[in-house]
VEXFIDREN-827764 format. One line per field, with one value per residue (C-alpha): residue number from 1; residue in one letter; chain; x, y, z. Coordinates in Angstrom, 2 decimals, m for minus. Layout:
<nodes>
i <- [NUM:...]
aa <- [A:...]
ch <- [A:...]
x <- [X:...]
y <- [Y:...]
z <- [Z:...]
</nodes>
This chain:
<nodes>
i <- [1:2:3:4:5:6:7:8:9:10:11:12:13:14:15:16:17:18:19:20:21:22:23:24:25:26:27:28:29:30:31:32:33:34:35:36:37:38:39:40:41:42:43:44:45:46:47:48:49:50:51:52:53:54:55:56:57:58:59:60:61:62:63:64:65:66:67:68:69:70:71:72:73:74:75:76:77:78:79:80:81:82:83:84:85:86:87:88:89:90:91:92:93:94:95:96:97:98:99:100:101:102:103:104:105:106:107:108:109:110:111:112:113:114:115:116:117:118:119:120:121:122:123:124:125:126:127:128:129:130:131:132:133:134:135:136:137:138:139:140:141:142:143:144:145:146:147:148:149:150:151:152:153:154:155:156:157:158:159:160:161:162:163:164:165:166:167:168:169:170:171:172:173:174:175:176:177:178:179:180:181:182:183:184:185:186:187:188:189:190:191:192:193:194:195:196:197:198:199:200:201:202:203:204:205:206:207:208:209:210:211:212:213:214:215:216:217:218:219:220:221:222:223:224:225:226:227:228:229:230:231:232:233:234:235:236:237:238:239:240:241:242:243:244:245:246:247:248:249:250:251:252:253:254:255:256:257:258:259:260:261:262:263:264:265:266:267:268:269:270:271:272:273:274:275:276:277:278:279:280:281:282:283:284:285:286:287:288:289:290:291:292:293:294:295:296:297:298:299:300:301:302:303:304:305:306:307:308:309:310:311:312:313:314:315:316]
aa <- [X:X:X:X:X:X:X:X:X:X:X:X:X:X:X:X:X:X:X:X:X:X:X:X:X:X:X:X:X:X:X:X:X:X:X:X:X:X:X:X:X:X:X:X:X:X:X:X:X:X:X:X:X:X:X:X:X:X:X:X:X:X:X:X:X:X:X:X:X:X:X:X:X:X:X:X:X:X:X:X:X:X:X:X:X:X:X:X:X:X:X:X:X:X:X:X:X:X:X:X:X:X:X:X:X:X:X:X:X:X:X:X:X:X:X:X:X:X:X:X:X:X:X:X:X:X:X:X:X:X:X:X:X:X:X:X:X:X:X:X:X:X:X:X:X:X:X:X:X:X:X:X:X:X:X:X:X:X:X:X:X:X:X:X:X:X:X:X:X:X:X:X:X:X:X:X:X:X:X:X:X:X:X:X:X:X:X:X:X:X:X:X:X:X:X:X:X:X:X:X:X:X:X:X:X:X:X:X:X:X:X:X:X:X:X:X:X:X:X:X:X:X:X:X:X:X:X:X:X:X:X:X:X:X:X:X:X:X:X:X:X:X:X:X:X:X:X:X:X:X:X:X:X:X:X:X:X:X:X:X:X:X:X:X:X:X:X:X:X:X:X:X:X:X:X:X:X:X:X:X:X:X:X:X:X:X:X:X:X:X:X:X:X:X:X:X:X:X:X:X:X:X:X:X:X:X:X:X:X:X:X:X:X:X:X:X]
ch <- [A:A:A:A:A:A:A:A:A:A:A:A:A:A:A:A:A:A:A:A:A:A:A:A:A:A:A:A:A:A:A:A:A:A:A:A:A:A:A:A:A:A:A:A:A:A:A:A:A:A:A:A:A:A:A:A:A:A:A:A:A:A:A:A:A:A:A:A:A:A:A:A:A:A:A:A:A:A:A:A:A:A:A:A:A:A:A:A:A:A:A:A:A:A:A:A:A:A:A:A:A:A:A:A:A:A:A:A:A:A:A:A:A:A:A:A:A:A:A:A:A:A:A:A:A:A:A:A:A:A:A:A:A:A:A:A:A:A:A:A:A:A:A:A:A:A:A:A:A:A:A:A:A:A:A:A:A:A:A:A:A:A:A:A:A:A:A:A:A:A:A:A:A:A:A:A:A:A:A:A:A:A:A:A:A:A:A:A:A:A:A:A:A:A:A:A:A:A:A:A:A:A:A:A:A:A:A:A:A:A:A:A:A:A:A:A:A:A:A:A:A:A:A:A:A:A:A:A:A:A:A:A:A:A:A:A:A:A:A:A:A:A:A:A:A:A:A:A:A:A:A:A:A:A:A:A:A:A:A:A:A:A:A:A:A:A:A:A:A:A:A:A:A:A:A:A:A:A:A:A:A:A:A:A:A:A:A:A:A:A:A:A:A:A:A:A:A:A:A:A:A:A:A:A:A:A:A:A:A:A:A:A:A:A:A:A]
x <- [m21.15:m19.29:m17.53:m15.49:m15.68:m12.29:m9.79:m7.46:m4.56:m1.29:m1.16:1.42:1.17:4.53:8.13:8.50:5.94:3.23:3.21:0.80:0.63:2.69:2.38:1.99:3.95:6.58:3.37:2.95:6.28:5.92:2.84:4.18:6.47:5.40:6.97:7.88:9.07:8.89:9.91:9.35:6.43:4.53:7.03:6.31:7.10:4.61:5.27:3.83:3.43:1.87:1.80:2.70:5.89:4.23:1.91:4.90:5.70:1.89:1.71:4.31:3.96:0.76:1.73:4.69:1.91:m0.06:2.60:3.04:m0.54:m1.07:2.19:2.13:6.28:6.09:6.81:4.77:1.85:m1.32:m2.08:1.34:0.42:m3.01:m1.31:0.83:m1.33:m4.84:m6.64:m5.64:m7.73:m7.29:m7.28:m10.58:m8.81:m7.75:m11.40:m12.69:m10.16:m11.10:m15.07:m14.46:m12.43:m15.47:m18.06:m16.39:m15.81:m19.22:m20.11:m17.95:m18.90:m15.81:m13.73:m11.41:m10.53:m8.06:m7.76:m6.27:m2.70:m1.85:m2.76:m0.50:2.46:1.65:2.70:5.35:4.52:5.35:8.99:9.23:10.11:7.44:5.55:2.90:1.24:m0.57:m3.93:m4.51:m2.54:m4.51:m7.58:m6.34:m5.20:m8.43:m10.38:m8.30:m9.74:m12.69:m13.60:m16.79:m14.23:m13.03:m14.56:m15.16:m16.17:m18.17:m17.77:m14.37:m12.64:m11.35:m10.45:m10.19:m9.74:m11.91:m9.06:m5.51:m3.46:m5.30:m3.53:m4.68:m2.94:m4.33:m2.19:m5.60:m6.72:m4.23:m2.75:m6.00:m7.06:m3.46:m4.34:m7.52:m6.34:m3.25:m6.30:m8.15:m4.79:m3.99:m7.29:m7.11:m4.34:m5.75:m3.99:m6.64:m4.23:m1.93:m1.25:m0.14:1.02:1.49:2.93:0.71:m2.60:m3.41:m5.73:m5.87:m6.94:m8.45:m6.91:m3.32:m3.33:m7.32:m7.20:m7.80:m5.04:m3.76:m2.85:m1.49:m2.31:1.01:2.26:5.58:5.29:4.46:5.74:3.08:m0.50:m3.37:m5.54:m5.33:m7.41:m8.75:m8.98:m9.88:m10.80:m10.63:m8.50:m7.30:m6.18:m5.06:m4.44:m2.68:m0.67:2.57:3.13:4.68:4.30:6.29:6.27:6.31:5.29:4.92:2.22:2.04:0.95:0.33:0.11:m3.10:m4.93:m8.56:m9.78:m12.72:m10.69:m7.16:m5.55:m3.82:m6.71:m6.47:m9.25:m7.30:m7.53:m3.85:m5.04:m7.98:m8.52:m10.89:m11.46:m13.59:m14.01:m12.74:m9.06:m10.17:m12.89:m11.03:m7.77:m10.26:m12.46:m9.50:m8.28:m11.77:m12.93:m9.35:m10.23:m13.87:m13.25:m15.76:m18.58:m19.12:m17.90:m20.35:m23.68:m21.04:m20.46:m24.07:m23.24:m20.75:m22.73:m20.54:m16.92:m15.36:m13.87:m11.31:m10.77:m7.30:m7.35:m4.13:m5.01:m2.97]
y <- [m14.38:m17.38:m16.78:m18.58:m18.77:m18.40:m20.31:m20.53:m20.00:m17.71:m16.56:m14.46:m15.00:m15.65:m14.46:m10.56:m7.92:m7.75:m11.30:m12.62:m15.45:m17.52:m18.92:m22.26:m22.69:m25.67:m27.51:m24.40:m24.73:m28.29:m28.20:m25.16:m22.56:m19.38:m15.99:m14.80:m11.25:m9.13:m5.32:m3.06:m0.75:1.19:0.41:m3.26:m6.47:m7.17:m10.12:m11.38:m15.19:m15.44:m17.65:m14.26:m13.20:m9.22:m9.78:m8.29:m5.07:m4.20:m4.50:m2.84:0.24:0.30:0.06:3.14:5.40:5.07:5.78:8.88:9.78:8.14:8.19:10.38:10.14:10.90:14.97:15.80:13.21:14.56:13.16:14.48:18.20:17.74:16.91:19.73:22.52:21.26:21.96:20.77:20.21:16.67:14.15:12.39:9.52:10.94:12.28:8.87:7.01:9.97:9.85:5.85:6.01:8.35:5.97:3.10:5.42:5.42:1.93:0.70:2.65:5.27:1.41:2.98:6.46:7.88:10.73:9.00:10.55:12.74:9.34:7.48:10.45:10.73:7.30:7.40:5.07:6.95:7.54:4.06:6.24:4.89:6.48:5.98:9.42:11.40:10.78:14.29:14.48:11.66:13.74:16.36:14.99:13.12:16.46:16.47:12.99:12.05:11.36:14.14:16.70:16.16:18.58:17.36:19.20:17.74:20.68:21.17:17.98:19.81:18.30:20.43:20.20:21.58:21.80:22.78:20.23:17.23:14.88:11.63:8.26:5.95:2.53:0.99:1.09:1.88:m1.68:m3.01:0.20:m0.63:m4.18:m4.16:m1.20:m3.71:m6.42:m3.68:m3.04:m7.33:m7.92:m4.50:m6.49:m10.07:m11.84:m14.00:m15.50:m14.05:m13.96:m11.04:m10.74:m7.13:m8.02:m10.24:m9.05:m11.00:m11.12:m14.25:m13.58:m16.33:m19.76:m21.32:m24.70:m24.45:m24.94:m22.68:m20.52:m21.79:m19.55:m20.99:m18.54:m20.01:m19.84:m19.98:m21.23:m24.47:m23.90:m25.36:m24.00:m23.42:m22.99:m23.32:m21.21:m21.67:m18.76:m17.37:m13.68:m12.73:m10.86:m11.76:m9.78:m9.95:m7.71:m8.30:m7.06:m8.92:m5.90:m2.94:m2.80:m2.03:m3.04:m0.42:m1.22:m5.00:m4.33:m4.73:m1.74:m2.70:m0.20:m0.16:2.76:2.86:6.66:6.67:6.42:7.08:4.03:1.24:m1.56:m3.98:m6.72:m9.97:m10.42:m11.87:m11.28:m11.09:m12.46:m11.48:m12.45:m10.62:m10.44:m6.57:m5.82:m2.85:m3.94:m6.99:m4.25:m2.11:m4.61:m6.83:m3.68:m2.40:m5.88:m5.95:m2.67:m3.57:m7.28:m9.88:m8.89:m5.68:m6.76:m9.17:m6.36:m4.09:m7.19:m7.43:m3.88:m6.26:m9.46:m12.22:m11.87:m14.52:m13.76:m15.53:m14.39:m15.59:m14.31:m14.59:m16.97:m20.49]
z <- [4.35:5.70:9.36:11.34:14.71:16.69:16.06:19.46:18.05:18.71:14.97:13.47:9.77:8.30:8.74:7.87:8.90:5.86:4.32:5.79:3.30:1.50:m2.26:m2.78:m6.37:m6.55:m8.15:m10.56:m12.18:m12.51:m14.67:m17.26:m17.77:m14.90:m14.94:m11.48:m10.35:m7.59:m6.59:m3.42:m3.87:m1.47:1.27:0.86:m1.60:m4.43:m5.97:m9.44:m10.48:m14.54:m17.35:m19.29:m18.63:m19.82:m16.37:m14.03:m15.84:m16.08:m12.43:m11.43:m14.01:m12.52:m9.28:m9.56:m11.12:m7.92:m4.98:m6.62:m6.54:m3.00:m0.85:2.14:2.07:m1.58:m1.59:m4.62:m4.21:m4.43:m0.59:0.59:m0.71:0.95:4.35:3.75:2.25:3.82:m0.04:m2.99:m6.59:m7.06:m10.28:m10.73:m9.37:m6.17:m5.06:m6.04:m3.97:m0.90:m1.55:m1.43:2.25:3.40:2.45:4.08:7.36:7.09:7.09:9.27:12.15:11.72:12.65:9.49:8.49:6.70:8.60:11.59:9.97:13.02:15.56:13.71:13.92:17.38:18.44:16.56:13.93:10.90:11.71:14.10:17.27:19.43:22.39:24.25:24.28:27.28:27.16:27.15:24.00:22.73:23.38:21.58:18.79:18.05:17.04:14.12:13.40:11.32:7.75:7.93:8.05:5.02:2.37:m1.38:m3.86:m6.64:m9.19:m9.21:m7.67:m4.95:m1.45:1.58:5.55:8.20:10.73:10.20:11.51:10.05:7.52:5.59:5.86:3.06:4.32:4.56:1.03:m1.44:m1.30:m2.01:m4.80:m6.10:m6.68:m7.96:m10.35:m11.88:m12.34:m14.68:m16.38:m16.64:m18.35:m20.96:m21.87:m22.48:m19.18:m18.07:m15.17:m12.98:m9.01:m7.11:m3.65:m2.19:1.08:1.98:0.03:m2.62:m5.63:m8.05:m11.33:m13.08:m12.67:m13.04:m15.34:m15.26:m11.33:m8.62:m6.88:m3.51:m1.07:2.28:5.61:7.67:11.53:11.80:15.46:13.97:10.73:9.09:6.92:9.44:6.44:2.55:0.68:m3.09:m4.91:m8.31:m9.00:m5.67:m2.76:0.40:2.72:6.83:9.11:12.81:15.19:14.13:11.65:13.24:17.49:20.41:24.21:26.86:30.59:29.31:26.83:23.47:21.51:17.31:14.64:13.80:15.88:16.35:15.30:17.58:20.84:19.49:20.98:18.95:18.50:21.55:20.98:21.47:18.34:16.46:12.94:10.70:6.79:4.74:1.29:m1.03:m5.06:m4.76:m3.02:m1.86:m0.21:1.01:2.37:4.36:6.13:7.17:9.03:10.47:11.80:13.93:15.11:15.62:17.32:16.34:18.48:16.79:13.18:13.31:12.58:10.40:8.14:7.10:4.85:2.74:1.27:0.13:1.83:3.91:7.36:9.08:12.87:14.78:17.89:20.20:22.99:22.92]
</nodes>
């Protein structure tokens, strides 16, 4: 695992909430002919950059058929009814994806859980009317919280809750399941190279004009790349605080809450980047180690051999 210490730095990656990188592709179009495209999916932009103009339609076919398995504002997902109903019999997909989240809860020290649905409502993050809850309320609502009370069952695929009241928010891995899903779908299909960026996630599939993929992580304070990164069948994601927040009392609250004490994350910490040969892995960790802070991520990340981890934290 390569890490990076620090970098002292007051980083918020790019312009709009969720690209947290920016494509580096004025060379690209010099050297042959790319296909570009992009479309909002899963509440964010995903952008596709191939050689083969069929790459951007595969993605985003593939991309539609899994926000309405996966969306919790989607009425007749399959996580939707679950938040509704509590029990539901699920595809084989769906209790993959939800055995996958519980594994991960697991290894991460319960840093990310997809059960942290009611946290998220509770502080108004779902419907951006933001709060800062009674810690009472807080309190409360964190019995509702944790992946082991989620039931599967292996026979007949189907997924219940312990507790009424509890609800699943999968913004932590579906990007990253999504992207490593339309990589599958690219290769059935003979694309051997293709770059997609889902809002600032990205996963490089094999290499444009036989040279690596560069992806540029930007601040827009200085307007300039703090670090290029070469890629080539792999992910990237970041996670920070630049995303959704709000101030109340003069501090800074970020969306990302951490399920063990049912606050939003606060380890001085602007973003983190990890890069990984699987999205999915690459979408969860980027969110646990910012929950987590680099102290603690530092033993968790010895689960998950061979990713790279890039730590901004918010200090000038």
């Amino acid at each position: 695992m390569a890490y990076n210490k620090k970098i002292r730095l007051y980083l918020v990656i790019i312009l709009l909430a969720g690209w947290a990188v920016t494509l580096l592709i004025a060379q690209i179009y010099r050297e042959q002919k790319f296909y570009r495209d992009s479309r909002v999916l899963m509440g964010t932009f995903f952008e596709v950059v191939s050689p083969d103009k069929r790459a951007a339609n595969i993605v985003f076919q593939e991309v539609t058929r899994l926000e309405n398995l996966l969306s919790k504002y989607k009425e007749d997902s399959q996580v939707a009814r679950l938040n509704r109903s509590g029990k539901i019999s699920a595809s084989n997909e769906v209790f993959k994806i939800i055995e996958l989240a519980k594994e991960f809860s697991r290894k991460t020290d319960q840093a990310i859980d997809i059960t942290v649905g009611p946290l998220v409502d509770l502080w108004g993050f779902t419907k951006l009317d933001f709060r800062v809850p009674a810690g009472s309320k807080i309190k409360q609502t964190l019995k509702l919280v944790g992946a082991d009370k989620i039931i599967l069952n292996q026979n007949n695929n189907v997924i219940e809750f312990k507790l009424s009241g509890m609800k699943i928010d999968l913004g932590g891995i579906a990007k990253g399941y999504a992207l490593d899903r339309c990589v599958e779908e690219l290769k059935k299909n003979n694309v051997k190279s293709c770059l997609i960026n889902a809002g600032g996630q990205v996963y490089a599939l094999g290499k444009r004009s036989g040279r690596y993929w560069k992806v540029a992580i930007r601040s827009p304070l200085k307007k300039r790349a703090v670090d290029i990164l070469e890629l080539t069948d792999q992910s990237v994601s970041t996670s920070g605080n630049y995303e959704q927040f709000f101030f109340k009392g003069g501090k800074r609250y970020c969306h990302i809450i951490d399920p063990r004490t049912g606050y939003p994350a606060d380890k001085k910490i602007a973003s983190v980047t990890i890069i990984s040969d699987s999205a999915t892995t690459a979408d969860i960790l980027s969110t646990a180690v910012f929950v987590l802070g680099e102290q603690d991520a530092e033993e968790i990340l010895k689960n998950f051999p061979g990713i790279k981890l890039r730590i901004y934290d918010e200090f000038v």
